[in-house]
C-alpha positions in Angstrom: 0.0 0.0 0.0 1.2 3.9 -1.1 1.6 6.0 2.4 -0.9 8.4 2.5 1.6 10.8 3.9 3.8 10.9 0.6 1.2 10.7 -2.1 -1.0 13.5 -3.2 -3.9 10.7 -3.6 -7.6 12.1 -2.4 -9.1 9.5 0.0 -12.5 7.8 1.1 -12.2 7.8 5.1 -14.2 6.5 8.1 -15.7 9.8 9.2 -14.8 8.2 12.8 -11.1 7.7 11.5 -11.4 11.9 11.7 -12.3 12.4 14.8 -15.7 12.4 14.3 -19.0 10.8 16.9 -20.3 8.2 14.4 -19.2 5.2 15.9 -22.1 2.7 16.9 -21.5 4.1 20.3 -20.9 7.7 19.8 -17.6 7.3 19.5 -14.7 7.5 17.6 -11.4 6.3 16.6 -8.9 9.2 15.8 -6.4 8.6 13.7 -3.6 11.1 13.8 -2.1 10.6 9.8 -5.4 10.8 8.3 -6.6 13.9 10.5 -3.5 15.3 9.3 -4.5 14.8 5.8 -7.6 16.2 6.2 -6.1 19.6 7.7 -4.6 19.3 4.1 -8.3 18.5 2.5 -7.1 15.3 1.5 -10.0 13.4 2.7 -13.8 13.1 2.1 -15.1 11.5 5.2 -18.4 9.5 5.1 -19.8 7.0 7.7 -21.8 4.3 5.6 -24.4 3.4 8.5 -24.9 7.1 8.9 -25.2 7.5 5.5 -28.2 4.5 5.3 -30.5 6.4 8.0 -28.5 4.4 10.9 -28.7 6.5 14.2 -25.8 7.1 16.5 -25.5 5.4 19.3 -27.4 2.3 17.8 -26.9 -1.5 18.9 -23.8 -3.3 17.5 -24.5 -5.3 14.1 -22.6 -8.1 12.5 -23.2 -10.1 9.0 -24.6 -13.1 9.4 -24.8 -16.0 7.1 -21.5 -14.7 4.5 -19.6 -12.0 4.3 -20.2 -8.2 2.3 -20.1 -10.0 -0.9 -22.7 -12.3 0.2 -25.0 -9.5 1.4 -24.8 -7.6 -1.5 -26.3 -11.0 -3.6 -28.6 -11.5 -1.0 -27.2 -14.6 0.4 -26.3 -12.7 3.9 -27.8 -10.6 6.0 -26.8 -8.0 9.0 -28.1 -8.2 12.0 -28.1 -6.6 15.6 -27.5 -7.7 19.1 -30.9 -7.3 19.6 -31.5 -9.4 16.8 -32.7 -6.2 14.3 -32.6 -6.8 10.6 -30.5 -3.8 9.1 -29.1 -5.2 6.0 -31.4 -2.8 3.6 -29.5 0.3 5.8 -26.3 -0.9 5.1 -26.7 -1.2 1.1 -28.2 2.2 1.2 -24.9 3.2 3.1 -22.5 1.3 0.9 -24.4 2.8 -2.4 -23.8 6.2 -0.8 -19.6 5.4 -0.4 -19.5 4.2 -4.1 -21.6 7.4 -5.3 -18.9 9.9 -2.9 -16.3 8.3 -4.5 -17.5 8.7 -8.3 -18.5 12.2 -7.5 -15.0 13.2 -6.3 -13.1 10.7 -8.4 -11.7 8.7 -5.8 -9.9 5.6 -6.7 -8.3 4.6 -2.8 -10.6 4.2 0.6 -9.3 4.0 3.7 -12.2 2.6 6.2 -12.5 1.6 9.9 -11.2 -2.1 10.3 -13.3 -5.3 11.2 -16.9 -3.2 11.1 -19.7 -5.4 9.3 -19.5 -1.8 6.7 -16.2 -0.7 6.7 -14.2 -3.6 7.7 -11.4 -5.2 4.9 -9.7 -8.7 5.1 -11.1 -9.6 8.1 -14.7 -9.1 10.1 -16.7 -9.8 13.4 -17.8 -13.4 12.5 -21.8 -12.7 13.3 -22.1 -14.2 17.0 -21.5 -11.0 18.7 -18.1 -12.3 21.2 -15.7 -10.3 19.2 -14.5 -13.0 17.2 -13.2 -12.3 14.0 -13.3 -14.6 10.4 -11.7 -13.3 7.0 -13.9 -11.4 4.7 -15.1 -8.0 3.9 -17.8 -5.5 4.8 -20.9 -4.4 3.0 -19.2 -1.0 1.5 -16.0 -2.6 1.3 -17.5 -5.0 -1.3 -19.2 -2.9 -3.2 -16.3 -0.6 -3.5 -13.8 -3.2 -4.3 -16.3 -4.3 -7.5 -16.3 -1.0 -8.7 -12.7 -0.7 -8.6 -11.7 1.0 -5.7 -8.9 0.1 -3.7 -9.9 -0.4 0.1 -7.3 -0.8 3.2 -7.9 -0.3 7.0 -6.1 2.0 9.0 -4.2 -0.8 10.3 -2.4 -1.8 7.3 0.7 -0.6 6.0 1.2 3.0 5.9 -1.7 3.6 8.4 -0.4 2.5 12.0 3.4 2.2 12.0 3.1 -0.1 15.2 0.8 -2.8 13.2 2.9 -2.9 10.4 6.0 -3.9 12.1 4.1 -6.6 13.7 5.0 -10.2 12.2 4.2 -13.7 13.6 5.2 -16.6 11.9 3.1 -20.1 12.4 4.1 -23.5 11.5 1.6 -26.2 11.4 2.8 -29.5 11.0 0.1 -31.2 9.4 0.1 -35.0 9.3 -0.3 -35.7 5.6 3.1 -35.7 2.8 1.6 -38.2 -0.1 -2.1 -36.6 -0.9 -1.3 -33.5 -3.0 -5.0 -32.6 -3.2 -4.9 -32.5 0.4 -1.9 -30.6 1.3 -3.1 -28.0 -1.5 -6.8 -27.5 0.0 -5.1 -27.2 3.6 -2.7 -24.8 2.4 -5.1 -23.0 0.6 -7.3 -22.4 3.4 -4.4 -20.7 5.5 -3.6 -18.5 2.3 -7.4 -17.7 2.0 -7.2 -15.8 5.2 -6.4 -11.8 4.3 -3.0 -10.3 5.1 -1.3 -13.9 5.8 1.7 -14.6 3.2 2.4 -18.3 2.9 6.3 -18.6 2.5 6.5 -22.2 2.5 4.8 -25.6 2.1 7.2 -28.3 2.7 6.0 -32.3 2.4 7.6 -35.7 3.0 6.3 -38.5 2.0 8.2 -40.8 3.9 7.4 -39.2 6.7 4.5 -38.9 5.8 3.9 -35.1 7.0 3.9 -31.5 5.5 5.4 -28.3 7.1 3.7 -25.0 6.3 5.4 -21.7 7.1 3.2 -18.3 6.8 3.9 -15.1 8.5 1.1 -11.9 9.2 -0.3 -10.0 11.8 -0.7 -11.8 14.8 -5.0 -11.8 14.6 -4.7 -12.9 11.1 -1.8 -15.4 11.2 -4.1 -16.8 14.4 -7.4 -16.8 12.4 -5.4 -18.5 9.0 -4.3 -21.1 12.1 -7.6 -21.9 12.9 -8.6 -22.7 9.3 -5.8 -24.8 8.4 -6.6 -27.2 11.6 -10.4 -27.5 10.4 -9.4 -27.9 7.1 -6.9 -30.9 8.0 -9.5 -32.3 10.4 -11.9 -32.5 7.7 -9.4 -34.4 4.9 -7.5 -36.5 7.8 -8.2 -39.7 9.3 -5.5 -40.6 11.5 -6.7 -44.4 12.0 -5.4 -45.0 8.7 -2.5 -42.8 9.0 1.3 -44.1 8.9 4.7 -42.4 8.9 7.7 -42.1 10.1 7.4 -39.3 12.2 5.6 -39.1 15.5 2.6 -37.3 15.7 -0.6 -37.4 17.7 -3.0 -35.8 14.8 -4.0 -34.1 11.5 -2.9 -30.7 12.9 -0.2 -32.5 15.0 1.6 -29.1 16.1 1.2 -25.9 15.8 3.7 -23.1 17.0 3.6 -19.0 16.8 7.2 -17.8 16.9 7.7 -14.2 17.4 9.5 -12.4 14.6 9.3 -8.4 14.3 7.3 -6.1 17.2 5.8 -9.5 18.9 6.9 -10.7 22.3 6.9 -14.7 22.9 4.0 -13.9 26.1 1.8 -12.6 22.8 2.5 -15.7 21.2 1.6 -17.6 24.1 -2.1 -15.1 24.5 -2.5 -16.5 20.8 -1.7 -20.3 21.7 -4.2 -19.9 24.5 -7.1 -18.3 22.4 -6.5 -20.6 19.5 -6.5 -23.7 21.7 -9.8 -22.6 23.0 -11.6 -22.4 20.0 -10.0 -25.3 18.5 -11.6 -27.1 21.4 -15.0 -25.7 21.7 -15.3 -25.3 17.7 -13.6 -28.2 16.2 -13.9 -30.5 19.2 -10.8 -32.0 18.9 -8.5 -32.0 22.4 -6.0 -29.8 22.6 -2.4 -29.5 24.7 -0.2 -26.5 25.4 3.4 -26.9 24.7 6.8 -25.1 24.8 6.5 -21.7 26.4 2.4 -21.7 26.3 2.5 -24.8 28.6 0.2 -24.4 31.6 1.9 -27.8 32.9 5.8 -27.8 33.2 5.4 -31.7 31.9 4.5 -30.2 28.8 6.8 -27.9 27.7 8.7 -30.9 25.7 7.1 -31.4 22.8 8.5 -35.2 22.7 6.5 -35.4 25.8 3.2 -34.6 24.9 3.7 -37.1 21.9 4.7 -39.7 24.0 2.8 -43.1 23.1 1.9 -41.2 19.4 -1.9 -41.2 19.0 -2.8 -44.6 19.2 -1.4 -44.4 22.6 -2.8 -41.0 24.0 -6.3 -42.1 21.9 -6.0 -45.0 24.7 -5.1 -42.6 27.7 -7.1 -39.5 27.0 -10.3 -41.0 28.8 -9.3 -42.1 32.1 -5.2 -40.8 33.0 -6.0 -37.6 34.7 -2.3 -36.7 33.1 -3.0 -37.0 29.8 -6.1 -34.8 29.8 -6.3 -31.9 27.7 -5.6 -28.2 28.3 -8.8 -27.3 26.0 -11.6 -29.7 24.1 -13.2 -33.2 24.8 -11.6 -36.2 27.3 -11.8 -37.7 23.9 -10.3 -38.2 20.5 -11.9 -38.7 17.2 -10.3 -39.2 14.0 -8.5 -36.3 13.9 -6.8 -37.1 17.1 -5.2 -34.2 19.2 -3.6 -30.9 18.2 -0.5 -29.5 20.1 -0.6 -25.7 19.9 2.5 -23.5 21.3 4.7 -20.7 21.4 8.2 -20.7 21.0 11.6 -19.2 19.4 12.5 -19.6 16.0 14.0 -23.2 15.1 15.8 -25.1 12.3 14.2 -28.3 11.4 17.6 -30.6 10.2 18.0 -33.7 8.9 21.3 -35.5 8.0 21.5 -38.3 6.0 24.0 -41.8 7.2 25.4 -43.9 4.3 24.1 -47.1 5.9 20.2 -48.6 6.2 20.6 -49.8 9.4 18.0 -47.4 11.3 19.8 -48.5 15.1 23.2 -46.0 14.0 20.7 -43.6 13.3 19.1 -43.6 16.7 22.1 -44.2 18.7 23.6 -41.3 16.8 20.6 -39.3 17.8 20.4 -40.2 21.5 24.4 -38.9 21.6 23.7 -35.8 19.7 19.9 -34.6 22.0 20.1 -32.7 24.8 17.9 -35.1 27.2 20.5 -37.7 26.7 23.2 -35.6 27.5 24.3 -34.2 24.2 24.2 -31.1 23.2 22.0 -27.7 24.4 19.3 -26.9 22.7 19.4 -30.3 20.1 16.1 -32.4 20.0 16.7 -36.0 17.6 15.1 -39.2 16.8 16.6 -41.9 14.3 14.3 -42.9 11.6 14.4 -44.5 8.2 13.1 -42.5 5.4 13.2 -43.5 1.8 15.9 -46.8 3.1 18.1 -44.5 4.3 18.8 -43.9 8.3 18.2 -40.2 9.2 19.2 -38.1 12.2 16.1 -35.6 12.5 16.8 -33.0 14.8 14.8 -29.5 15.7 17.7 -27.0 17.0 15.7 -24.7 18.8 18.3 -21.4 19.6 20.9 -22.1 16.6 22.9 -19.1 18.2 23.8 -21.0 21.2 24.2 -24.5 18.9 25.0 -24.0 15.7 24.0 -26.1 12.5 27.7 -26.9 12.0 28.3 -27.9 16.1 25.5 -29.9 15.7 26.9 -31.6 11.8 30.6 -31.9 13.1 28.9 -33.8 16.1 27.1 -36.5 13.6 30.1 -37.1 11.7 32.4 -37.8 14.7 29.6 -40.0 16.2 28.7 -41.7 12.4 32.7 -42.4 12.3 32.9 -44.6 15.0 30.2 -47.2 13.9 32.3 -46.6 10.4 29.5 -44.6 8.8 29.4 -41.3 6.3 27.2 -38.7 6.0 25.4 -38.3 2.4 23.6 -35.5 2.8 21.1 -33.2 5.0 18.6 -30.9 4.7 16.6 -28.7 6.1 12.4 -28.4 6.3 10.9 -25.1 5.7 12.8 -22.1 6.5 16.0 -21.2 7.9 17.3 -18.0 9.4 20.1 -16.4 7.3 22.4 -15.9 10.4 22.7 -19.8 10.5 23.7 -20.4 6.9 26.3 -17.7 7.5 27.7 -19.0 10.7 27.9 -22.7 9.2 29.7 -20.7 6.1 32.2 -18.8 8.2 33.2 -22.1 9.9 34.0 -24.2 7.1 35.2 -21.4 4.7 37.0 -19.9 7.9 36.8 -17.0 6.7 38.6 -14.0 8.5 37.5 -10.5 9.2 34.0 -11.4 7.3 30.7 -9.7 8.2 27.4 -10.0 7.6 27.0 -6.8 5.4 29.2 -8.8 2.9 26.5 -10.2 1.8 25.1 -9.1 -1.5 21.5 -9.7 -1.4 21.4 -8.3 2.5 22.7 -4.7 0.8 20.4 -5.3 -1.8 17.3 -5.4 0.6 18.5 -2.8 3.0 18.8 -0.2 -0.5 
């Protein structure tokens, strides 16, 4: 999105972004950069509800049955708390924006985020408990039809705090041969406005796919929600086999903290997103890592322990094993795991034998509960013949990649075993790859604004 600061662009506004009392309460919600602009008679403000003969205060209203779109073919309707239908003041409201903007040739709105009018990307979901789903408004539909670019004064360019807030989520969904099936699940995070999808990483041997997207925390939570009820819908996990541990189709989902974020919001969204995963979905749900209400749980390896056939067996009647949120009971979409924690690599290495027992000696030498090294989680597996180390490094500054690799070697050598290869599953932070380069290359005197592309990006 243009900054409305540095572009002589004429706006559409939320008459209560100005300052103004036309909230549903009498309120407003001042916005210092667009009242600037209008000083500068920049803006054209207009308050769609207002506009459709709506008085101020009135109650609260939210769509019901869809989203803007659906309203305006008749499919949806809003509503208010007390149950009023209001949808024919809203389309008068939303006719009104569309014929300000034509009359002052405006081609850019900026409107008040999450209202059943104004909002854009994302909207109360209709059951009045502040709950938001993706979609638009009433006036923000119309106006996007006609052509009219529409943000919120949350979005780039409009609150400098909200901008600079990233999450990233990581679902580890327990599916790596269906295509169809990874695609819908990813496709229902990336449905979710204002979530980027960097990533979607499968395995077929172990029988699992990684998704990495990033966003503001509500809508990163919301496209978190989707992607679990999606995989709970295409998942049976009494037919499901892999390699990798898991306890269900949405086997684990953390929030990491990236830019403007602190882990304890992470751990808020954990909580709320384990709540409705519970209540909605009602499929059980544990608290790991950092969002762990029960120290037992803060190990992820924990929580999986006995996989879930096991915990399927145990969820009914060992008072430790019952969830944090949802039913004493699992159906076939088993359990999700839902935490907060740091960023961390997911690495594999590769041994040149098939004999899966190097593998997991090598890995109970190399983890930190077996007395190896800080911050190294591993199990042994086979994948495609081959044995595997599969680690999660979970603070690579403390233990680097190349610690961790020069580790596996000395430990593969002794059982007179190479390493063939590694990789690593979804993203990686660029500091590792350069620490891991420095050390082999030994390189002196290097830094990290050597690096081409990192000049590139910071021009």
């Amino acid at each position: 999105m243009v900054d409305w600061l540095e572009n002589d662009v004429p706006l559409l506004v939320s008459a209560c972004l100005l300052g103004m009392c036309t909230a549903y309460d009498g309120g407003s919600s001042p916005h210092p950069r667009l009242q600037a602009l209008a000083t500068q008679g920049r803006t054209v403000p207009l308050c769609p509800e207002m506009a459709g003969g709506l008085p101020v205060p009135r109650p609260p209203a939210e769509i019901q049955g869809g989203e803007g779109a659906d309203v305006l073919d008749g499919r949806a309707r809003v509503v208010t708390a007390d149950d009023q239908d209001v949808t024919a003041q809203y389309l008068v409201g939303a006719q009104a924006a569309l014929t300000a903007a034509r009359r002052f040739g405006l081609c850019r709105a900026i409107l008040k985020s999450r209202s059943p009018s104004c909002g854009a990307g994302q909207i109360y979901d209709g059951t009045f408990s502040r709950r938001l789903r993706p979609g638009d408004g009433v006036t923000v539909a119309l106006l996007k039809r006609e052509g009219i670019a529409v943000h919120t004064e949350e979005e780039e360019g409009g609150n400098d705090k909200m901008s600079k807030q990233i999450v990233e989520c990581v679902p580890n969904f327990s599916e790596g041969r269906r295509q169809k099936a990874i695609d819908a699940i990813a496709a229902a995070i990336g449905r979710v406005s204002g979530v980027k999808v960097l990533d979607v990483k499968p395995d077929a041997d172990h029988n699992r796919t990684v998704v990495t997207f990033i966003g503001q925390a509500q809508v990163v939570e919301e496209a978190a929600f989707q992607g679990i009820a999606k995989a709970a819908e295409l998942i049976d996990m009494d037919v499901h086999q892999g390699e990798h541990p898991r306890v269900g189709a949405a086997d684990v989902v953390p929030f990491v903290p990236i830019q403007g974020v602190s882990l304890d919001d992470c751990v808020a969204m954990a909580a709320r997103l384990g709540a409705r995963v519970g209540s909605e979905l009602e499929i059980p749900v544990y608290l790991y890592e950092a969002a762990a209400t029960n120290p037992a749980r803060r190990n992820l390896a924990d929580v999986r322990r006995g996989e879930y056939e096991g915990l399927k067996h145990e969820i009914a009647f060992n008072p430790a094993r019952e969830p944090d949120f949802g039913p004493k009971r699992m159906g076939k979409a088993g359990a999700t795991i839902i935490g907060a924690r740091p960023p961390l690599i997911a690495f594999n290495v590769t041994l040149a034998t098939t004999d899966v027992s190097v593998a997991k000696n090598i890995a109970r030498a190399v983890r930190h509960s077996s007395g190896g090294l800080r911050y190294v989680k591993a199990l042994g597996l086979s994948v495609e013949g081959q044995a595997q180390v599969s680690m999660n490094l979970t603070d690579y500054r403390r233990t680097p990649v190349h610690r961790v690799m020069e580790m596996i070697r000395r430990e593969a050598a002794r059982y007179g075993v190479g390493v063939t290869g590694s990789e690593v599953i979804g993203l990686v932070p660029q500091r590792a790859l350069l620490d891991a380069a420095l050390y082999y290359l030994q390189l002196d005197g290097f830094v990290p604004d050597q690096v081409l592309e990192s000049r590139l990006v910071e021009g």
